[in-house]
PDB file of the backbone (N, CA, C, O) and the ligand in Angstrom, with CONECT records:
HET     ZN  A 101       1
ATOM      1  N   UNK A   1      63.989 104.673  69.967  1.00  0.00           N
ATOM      2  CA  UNK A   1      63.827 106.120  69.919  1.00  0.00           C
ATOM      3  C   UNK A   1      63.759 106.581  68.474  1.00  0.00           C
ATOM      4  O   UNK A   1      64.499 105.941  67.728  1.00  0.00           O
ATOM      5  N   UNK A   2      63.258 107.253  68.076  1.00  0.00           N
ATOM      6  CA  UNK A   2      62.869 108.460  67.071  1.00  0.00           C
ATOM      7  C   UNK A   2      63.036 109.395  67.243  1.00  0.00           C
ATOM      8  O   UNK A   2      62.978 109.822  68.396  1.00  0.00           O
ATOM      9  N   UNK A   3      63.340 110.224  66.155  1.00  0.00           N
ATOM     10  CA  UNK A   3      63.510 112.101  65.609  1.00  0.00           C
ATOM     11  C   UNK A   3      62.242 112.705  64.988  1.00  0.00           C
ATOM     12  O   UNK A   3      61.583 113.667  65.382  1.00  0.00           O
ATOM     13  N   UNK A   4      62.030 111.783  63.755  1.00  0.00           N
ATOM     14  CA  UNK A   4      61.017 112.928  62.912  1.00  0.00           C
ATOM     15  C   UNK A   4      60.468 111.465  62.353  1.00  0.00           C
ATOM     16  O   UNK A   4      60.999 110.358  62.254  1.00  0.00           O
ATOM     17  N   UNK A   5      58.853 112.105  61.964  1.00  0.00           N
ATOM     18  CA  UNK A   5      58.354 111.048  60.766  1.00  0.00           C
ATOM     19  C   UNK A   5      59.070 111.294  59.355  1.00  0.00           C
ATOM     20  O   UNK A   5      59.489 112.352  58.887  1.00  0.00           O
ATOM     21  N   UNK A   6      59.082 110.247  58.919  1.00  0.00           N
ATOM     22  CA  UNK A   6      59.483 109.953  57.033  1.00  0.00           C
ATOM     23  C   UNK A   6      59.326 111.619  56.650  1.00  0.00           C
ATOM     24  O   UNK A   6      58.669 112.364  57.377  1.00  0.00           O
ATOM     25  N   UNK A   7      59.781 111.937  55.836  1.00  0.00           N
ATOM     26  CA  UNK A   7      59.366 113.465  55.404  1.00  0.00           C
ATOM     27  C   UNK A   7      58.987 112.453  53.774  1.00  0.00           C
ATOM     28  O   UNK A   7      59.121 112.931  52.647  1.00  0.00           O
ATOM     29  N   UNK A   8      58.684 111.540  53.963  1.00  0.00           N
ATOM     30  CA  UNK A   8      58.413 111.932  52.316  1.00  0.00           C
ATOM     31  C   UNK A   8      57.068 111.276  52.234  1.00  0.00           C
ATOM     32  O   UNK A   8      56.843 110.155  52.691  1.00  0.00           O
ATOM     33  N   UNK A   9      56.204 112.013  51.641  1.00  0.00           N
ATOM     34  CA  UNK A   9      54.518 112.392  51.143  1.00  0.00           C
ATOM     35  C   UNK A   9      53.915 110.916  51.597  1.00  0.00           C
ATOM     36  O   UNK A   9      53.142 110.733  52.537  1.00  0.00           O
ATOM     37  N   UNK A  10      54.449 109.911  50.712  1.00  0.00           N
ATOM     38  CA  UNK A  10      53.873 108.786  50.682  1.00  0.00           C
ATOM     39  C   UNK A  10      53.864 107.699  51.928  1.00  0.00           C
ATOM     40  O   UNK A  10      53.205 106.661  51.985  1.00  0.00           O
ATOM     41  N   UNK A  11      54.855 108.272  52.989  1.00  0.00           N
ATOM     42  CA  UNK A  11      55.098 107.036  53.945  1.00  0.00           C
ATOM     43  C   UNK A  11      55.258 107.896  55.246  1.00  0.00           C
ATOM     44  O   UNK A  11      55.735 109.025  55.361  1.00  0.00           O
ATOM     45  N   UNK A  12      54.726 107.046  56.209  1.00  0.00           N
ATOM     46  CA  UNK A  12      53.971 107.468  57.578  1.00  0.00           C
ATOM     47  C   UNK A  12      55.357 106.759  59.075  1.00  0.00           C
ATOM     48  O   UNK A  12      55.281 106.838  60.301  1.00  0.00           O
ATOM     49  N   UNK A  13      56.721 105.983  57.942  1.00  0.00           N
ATOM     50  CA  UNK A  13      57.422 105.444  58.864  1.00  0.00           C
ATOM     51  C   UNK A  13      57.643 106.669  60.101  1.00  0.00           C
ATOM     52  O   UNK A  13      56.850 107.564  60.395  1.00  0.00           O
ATOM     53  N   UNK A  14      59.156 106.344  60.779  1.00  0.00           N
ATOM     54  CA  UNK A  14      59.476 107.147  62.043  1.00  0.00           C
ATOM     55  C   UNK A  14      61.224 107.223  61.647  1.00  0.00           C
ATOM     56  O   UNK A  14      61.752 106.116  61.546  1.00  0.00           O
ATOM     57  N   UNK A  15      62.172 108.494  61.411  1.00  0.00           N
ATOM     58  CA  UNK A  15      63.235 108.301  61.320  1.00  0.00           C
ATOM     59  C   UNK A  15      64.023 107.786  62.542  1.00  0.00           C
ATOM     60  O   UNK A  15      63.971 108.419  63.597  1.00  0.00           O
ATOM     61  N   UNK A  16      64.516 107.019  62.470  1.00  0.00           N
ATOM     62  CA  UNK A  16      65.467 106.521  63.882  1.00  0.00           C
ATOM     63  C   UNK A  16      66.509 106.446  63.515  1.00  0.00           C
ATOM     64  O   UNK A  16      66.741 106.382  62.308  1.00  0.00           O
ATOM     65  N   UNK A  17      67.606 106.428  64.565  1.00  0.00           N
ATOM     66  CA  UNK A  17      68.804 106.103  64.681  1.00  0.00           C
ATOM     67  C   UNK A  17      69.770 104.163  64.614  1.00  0.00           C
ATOM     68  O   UNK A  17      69.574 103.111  65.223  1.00  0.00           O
ATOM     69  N   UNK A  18      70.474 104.474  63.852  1.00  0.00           N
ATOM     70  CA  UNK A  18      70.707 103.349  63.505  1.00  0.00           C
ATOM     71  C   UNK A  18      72.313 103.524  63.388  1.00  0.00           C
ATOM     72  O   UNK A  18      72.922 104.533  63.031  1.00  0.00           O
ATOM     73  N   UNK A  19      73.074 101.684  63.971  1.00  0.00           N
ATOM     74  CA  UNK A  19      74.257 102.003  64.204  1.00  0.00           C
ATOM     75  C   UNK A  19      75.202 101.217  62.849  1.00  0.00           C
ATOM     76  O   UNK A  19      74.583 100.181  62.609  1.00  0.00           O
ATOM     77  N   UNK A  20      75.619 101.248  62.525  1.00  0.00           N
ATOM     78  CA  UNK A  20      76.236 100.294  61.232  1.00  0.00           C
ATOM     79  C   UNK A  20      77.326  99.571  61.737  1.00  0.00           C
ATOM     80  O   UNK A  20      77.917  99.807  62.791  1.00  0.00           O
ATOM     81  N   UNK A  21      77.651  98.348  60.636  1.00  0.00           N
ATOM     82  CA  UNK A  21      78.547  97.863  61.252  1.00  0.00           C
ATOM     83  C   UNK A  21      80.127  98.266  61.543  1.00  0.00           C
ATOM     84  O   UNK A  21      80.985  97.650  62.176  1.00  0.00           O
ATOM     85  N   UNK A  22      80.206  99.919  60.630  1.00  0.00           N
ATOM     86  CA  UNK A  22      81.520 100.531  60.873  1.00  0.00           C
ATOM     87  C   UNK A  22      81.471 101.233  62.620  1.00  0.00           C
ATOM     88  O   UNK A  22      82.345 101.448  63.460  1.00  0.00           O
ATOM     89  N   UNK A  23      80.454 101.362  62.594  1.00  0.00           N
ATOM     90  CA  UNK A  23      80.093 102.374  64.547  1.00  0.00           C
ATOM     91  C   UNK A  23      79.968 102.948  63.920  1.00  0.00           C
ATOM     92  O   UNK A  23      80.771 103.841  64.191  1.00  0.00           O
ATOM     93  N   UNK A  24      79.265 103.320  62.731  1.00  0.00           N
ATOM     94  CA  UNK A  24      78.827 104.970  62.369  1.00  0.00           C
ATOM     95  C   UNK A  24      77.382 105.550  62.869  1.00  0.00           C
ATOM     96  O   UNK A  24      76.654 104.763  62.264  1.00  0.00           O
ATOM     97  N   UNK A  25      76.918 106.003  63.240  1.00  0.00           N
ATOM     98  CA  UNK A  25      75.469 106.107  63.418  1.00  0.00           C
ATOM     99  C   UNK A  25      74.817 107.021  62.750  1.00  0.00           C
ATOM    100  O   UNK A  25      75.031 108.124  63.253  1.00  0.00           O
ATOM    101  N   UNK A  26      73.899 107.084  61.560  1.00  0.00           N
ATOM    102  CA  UNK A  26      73.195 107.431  60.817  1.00  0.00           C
ATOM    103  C   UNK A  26      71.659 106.856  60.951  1.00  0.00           C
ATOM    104  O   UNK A  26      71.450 105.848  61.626  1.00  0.00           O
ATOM    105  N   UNK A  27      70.347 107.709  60.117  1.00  0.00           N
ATOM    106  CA  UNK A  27      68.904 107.995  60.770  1.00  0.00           C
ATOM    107  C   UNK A  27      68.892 107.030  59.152  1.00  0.00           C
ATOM    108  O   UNK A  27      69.464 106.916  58.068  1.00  0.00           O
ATOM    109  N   UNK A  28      67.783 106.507  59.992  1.00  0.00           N
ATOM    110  CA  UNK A  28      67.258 105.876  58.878  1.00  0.00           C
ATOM    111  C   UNK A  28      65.755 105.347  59.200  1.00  0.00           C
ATOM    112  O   UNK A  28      65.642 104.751  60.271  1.00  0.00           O
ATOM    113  N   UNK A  29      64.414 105.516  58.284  1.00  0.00           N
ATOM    114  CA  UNK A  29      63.343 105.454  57.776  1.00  0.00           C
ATOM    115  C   UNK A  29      63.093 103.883  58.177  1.00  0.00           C
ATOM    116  O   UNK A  29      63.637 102.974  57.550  1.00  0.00           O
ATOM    117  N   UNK A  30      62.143 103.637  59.378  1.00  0.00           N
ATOM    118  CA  UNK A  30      61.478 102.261  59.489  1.00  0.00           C
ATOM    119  C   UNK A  30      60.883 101.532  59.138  1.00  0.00           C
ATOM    120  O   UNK A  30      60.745 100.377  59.540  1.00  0.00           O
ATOM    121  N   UNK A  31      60.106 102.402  57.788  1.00  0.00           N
ATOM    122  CA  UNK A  31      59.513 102.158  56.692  1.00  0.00           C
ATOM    123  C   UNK A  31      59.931 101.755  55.394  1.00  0.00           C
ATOM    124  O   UNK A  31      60.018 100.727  54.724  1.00  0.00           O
ATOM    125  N   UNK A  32      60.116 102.766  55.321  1.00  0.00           N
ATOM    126  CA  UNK A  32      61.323 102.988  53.586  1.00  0.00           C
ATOM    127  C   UNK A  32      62.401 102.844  53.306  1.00  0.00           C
ATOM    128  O   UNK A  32      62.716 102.836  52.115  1.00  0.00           O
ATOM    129  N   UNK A  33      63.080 102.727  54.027  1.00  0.00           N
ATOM    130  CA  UNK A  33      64.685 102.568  54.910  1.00  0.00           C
ATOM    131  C   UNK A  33      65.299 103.657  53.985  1.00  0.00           C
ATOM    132  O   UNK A  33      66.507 103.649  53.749  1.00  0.00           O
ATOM    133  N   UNK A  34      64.561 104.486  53.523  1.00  0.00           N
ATOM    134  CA  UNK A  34      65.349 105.261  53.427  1.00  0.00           C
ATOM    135  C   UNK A  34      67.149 105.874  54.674  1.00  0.00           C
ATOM    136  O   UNK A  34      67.435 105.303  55.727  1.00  0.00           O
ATOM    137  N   UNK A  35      67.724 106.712  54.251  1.00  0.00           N
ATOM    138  CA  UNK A  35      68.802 106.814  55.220  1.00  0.00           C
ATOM    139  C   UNK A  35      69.189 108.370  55.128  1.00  0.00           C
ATOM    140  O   UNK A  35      69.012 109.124  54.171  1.00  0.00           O
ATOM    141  N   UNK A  36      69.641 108.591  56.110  1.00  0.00           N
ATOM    142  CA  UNK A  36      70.026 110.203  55.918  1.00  0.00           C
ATOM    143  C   UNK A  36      71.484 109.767  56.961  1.00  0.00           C
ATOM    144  O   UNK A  36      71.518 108.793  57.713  1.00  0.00           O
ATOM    145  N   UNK A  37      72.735 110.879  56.733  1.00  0.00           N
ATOM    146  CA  UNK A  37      73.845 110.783  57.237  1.00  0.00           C
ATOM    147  C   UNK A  37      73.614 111.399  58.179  1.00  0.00           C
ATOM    148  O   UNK A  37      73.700 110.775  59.236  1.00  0.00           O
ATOM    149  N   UNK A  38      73.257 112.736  58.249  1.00  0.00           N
ATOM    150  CA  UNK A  38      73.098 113.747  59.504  1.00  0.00           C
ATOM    151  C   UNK A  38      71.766 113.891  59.576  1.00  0.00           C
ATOM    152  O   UNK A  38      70.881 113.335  58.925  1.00  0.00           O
ATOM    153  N   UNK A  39      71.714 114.635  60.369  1.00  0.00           N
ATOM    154  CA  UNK A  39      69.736 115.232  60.951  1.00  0.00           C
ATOM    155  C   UNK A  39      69.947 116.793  60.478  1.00  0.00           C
ATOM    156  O   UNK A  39      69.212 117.748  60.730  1.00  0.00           O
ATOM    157  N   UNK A  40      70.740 116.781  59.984  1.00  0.00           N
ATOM    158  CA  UNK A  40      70.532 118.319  58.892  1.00  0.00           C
ATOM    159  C   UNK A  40      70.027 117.943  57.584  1.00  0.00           C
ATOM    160  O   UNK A  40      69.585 118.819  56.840  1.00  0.00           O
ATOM    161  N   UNK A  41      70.048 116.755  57.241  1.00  0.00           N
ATOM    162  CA  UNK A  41      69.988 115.924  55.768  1.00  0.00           C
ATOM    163  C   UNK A  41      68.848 116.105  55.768  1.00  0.00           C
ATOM    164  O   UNK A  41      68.394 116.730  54.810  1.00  0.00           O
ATOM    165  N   UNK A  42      67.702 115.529  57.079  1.00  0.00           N
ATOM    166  CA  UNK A  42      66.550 115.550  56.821  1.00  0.00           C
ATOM    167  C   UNK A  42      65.510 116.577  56.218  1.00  0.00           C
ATOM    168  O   UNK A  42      64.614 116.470  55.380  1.00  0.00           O
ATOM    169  N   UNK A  43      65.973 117.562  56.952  1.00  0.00           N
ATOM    170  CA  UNK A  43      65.484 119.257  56.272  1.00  0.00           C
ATOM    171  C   UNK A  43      65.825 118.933  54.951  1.00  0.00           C
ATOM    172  O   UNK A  43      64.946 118.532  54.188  1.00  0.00           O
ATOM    173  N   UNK A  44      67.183 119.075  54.520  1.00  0.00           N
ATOM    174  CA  UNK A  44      67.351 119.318  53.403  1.00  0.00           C
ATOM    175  C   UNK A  44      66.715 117.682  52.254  1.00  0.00           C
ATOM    176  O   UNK A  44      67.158 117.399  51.141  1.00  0.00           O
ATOM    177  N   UNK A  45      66.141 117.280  52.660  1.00  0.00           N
ATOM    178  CA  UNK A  45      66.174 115.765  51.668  1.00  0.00           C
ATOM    179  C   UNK A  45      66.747 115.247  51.170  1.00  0.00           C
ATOM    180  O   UNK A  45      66.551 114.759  50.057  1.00  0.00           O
ATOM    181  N   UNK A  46      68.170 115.141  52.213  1.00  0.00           N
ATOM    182  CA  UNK A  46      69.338 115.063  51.475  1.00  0.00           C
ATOM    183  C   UNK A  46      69.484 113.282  51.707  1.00  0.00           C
ATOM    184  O   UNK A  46      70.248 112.698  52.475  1.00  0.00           O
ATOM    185  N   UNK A  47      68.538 112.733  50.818  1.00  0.00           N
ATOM    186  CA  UNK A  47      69.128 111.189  51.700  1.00  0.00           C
ATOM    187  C   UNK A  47      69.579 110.288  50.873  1.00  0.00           C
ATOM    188  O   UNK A  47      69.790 110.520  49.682  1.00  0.00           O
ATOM    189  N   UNK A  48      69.825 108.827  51.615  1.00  0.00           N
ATOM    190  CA  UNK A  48      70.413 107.655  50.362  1.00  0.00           C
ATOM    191  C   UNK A  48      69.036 106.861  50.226  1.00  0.00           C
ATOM    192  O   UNK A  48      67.993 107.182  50.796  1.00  0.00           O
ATOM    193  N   UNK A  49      69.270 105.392  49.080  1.00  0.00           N
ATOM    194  CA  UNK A  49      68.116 104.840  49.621  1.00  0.00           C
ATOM    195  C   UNK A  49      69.335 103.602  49.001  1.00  0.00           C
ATOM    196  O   UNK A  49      69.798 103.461  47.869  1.00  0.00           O
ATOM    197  N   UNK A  50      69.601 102.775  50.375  1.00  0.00           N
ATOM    198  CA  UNK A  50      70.639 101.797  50.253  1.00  0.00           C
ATOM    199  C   UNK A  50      69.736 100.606  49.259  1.00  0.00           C
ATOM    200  O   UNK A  50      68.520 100.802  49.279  1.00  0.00           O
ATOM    201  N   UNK A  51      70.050  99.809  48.689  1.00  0.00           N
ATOM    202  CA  UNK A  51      70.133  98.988  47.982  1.00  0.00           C
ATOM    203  C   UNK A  51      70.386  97.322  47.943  1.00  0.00           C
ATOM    204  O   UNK A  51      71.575  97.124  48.194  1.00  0.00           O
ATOM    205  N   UNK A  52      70.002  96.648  47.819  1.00  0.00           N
ATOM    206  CA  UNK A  52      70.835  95.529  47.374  1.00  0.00           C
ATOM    207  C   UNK A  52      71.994  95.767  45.973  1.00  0.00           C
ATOM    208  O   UNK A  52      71.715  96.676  45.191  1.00  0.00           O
ATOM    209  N   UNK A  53      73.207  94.963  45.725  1.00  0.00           N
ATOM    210  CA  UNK A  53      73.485  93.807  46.748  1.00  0.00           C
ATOM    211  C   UNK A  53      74.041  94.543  47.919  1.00  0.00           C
ATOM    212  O   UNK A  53      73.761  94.084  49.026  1.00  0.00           O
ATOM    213  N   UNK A  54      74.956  95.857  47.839  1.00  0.00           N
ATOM    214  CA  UNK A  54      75.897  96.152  48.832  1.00  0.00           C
ATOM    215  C   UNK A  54      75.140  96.966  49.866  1.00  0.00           C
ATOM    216  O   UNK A  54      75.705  97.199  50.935  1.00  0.00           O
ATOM    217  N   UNK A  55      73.831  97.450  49.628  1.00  0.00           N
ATOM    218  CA  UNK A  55      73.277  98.351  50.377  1.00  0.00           C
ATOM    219  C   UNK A  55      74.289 100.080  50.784  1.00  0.00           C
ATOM    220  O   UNK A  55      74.033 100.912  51.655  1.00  0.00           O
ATOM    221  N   UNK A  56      75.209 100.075  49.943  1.00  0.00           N
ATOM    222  CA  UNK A  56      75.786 101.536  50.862  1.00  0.00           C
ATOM    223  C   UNK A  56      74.993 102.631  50.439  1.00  0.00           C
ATOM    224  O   UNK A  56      74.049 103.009  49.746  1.00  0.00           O
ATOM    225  N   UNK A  57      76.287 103.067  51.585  1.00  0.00           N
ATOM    226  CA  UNK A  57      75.471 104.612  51.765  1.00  0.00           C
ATOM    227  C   UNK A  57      76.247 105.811  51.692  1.00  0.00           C
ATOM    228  O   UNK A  57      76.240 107.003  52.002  1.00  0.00           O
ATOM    229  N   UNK A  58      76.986 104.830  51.077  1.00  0.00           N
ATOM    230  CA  UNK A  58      78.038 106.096  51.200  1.00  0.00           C
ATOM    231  C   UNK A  58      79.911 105.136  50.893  1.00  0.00           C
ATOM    232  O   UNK A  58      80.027 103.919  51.038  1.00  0.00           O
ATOM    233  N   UNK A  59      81.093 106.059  50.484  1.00  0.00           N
ATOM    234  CA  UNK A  59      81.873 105.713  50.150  1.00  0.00           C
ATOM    235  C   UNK A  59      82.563 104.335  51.516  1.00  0.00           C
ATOM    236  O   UNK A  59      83.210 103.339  51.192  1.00  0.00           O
ATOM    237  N   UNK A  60      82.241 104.639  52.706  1.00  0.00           N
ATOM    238  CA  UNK A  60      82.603 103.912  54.007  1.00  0.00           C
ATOM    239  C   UNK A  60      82.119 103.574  54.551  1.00  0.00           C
ATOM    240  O   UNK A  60      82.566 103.404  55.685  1.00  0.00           O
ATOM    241  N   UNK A  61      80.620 103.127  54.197  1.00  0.00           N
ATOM    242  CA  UNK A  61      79.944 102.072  55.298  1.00  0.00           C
ATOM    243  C   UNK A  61      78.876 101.441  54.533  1.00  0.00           C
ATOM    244  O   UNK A  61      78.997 101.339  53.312  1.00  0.00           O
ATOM    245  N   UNK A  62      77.827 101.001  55.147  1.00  0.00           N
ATOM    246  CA  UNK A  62      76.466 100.394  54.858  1.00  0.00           C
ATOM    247  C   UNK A  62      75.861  99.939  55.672  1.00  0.00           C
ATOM    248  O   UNK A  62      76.174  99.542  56.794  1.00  0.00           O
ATOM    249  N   UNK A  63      74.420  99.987  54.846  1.00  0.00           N
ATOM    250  CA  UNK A  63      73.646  99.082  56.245  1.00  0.00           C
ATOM    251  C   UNK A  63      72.633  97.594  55.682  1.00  0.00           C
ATOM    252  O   UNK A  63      71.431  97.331  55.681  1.00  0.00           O
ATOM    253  N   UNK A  64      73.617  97.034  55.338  1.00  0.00           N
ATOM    254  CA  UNK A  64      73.348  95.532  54.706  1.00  0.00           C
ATOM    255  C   UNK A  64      72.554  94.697  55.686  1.00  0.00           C
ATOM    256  O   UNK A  64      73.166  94.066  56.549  1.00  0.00           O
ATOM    257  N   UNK A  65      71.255  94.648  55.615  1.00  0.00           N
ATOM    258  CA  UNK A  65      70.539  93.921  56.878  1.00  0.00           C
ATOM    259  C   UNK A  65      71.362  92.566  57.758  1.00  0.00           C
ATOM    260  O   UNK A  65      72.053  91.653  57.305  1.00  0.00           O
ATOM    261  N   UNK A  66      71.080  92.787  58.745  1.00  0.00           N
ATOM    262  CA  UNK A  66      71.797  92.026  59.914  1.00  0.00           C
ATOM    263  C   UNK A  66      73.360  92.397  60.068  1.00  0.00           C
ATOM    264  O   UNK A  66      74.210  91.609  60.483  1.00  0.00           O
ATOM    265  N   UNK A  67      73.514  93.255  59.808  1.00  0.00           N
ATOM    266  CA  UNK A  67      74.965  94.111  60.102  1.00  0.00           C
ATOM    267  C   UNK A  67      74.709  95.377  61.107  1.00  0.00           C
ATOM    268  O   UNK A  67      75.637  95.899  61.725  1.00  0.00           O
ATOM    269  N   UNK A  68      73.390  95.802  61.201  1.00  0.00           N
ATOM    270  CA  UNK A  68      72.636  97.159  61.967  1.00  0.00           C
ATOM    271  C   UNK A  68      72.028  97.000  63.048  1.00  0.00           C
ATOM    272  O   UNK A  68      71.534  95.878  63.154  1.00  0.00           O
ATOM    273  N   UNK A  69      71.882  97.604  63.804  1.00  0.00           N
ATOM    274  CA  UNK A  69      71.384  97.443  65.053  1.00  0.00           C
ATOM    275  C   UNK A  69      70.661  99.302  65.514  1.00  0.00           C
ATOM    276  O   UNK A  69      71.222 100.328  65.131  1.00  0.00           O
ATOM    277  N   UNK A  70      69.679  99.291  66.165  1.00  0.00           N
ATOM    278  CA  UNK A  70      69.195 100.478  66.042  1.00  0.00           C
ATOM    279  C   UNK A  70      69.872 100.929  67.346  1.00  0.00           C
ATOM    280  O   UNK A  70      70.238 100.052  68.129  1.00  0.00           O
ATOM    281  N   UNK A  71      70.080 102.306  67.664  1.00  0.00           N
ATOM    282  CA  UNK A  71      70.950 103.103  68.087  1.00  0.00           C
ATOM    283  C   UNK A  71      69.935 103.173  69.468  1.00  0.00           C
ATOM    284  O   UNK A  71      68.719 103.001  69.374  1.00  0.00           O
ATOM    285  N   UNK A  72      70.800 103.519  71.078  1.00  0.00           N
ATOM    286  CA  UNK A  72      70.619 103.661  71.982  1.00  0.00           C
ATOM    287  C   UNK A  72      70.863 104.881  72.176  1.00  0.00           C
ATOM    288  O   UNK A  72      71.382 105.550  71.282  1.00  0.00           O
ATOM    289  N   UNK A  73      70.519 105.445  73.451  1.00  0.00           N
ATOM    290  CA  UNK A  73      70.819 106.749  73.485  1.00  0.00           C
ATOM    291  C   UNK A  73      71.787 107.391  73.767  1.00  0.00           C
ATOM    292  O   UNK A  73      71.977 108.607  73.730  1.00  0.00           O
ATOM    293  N   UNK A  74      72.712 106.195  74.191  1.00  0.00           N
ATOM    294  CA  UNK A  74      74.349 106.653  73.946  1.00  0.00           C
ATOM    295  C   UNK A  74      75.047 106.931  73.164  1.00  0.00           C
ATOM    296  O   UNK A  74      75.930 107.781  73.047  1.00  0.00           O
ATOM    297  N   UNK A  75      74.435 105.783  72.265  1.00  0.00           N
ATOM    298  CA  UNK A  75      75.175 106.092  70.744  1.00  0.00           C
ATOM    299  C   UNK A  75      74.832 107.397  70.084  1.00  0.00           C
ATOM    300  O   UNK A  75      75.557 107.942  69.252  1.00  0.00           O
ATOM    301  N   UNK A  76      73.526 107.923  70.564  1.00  0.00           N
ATOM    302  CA  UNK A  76      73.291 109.040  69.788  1.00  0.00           C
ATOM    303  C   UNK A  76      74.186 110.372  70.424  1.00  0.00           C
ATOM    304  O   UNK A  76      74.344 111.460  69.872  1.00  0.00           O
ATOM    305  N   UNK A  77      74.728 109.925  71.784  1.00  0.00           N
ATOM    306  CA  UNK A  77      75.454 110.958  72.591  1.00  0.00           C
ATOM    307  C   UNK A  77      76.652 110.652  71.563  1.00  0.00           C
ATOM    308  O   UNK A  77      76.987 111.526  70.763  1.00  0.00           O
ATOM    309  N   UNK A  78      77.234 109.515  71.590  1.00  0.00           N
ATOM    310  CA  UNK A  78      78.871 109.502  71.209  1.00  0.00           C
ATOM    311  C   UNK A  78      78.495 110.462  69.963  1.00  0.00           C
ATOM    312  O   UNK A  78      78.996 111.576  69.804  1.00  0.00           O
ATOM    313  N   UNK A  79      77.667 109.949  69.216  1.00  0.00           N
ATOM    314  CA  UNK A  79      77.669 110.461  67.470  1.00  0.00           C
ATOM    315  C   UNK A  79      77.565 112.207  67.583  1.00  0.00           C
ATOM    316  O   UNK A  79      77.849 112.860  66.578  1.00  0.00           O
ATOM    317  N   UNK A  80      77.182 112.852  68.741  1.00  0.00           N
ATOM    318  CA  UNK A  80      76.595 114.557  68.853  1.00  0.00           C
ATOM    319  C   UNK A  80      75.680 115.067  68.826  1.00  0.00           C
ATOM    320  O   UNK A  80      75.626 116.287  68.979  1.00  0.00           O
ATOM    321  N   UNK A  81      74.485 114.218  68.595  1.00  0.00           N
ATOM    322  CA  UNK A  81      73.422 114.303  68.753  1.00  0.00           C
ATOM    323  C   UNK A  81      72.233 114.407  69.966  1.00  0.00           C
ATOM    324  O   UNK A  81      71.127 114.931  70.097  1.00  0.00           O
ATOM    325  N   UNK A  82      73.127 113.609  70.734  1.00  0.00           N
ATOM    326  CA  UNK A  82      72.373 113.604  71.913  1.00  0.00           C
ATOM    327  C   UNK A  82      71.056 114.848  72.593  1.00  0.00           C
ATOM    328  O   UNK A  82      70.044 114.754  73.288  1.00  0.00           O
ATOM    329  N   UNK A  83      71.792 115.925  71.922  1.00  0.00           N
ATOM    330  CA  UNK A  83      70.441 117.101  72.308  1.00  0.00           C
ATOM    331  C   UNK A  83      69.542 117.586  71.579  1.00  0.00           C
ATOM    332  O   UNK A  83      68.954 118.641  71.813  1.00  0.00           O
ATOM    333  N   UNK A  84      69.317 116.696  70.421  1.00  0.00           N
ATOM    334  CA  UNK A  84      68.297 116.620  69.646  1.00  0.00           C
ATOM    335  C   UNK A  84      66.964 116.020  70.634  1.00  0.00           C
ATOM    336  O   UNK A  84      67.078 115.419  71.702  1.00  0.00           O
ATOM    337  N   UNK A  85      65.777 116.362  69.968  1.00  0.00           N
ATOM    338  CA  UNK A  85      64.420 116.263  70.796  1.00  0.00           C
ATOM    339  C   UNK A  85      64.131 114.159  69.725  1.00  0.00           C
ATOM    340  O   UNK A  85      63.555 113.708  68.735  1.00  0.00           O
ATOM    341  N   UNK A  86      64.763 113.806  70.555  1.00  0.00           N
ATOM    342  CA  UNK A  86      64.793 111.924  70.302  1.00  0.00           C
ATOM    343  C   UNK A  86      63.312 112.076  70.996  1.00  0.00           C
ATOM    344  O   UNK A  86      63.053 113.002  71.764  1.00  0.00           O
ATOM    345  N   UNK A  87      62.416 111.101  70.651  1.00  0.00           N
ATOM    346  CA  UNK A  87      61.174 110.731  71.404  1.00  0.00           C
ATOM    347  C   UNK A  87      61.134 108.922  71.413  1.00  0.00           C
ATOM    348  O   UNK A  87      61.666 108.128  70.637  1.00  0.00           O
ATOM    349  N   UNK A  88      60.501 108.751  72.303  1.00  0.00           N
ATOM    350  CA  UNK A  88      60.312 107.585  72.474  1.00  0.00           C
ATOM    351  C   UNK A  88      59.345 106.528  71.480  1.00  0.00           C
ATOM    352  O   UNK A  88      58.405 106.979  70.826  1.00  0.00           O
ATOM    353  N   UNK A  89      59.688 105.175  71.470  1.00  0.00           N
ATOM    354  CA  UNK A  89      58.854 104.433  70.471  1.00  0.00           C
ATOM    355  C   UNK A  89      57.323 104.422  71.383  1.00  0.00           C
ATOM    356  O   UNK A  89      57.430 104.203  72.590  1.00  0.00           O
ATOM    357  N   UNK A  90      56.069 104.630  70.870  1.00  0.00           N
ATOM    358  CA  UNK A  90      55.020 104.265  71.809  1.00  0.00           C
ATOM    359  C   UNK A  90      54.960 102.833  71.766  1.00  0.00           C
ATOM    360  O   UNK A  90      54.151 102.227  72.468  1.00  0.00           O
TER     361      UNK A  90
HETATM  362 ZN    ZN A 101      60.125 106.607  55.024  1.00  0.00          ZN2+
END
């Protein structure tokens, strides 16, 4: 599932939901991997762009490849999101 395309100029990814290995669930860019914490971030361009070596994203988590798993639609319920307009992958 998906929210919004990439908002940024150059890249055509799909923001999705993604679960970390703390259970946090944060959107992150399929493309760019960019990351956003909330889906208010996105409006605002408020995002990370994780990194090697530690990849975070923040003071309490990360999303260090093979630690992530992309988010179901439960997870997007537990996290509060759930009544956001999610669309499906074609
Ligand atoms: Zn992107």
């Amino acid at each position: 599932m998906w929210l919004v395309e990439c908002p940024s100029f150059w890249d055509q990814g799909l923001v999705r939901p993604v679960v970390t290995e703390h259970g946090n669930v944060v959107l992150m860019c399929d493309s760019c991997t960019a990351v956003w914490r909330t889906p208010s971030g996105i409006e605002d361009f408020d995002h990370v762009e994780p990194a090697e070596p530690d990849w975070s994203i923040g003071p309490d988590t990360h999303v260090r490849p093979g630690t992530t798993r992309w988010a179901e639609r439960a997870d997007v319920t537990t996290a509060g999101w759930g009544d956001l307009r999610w669309r499906e992958l074609p």
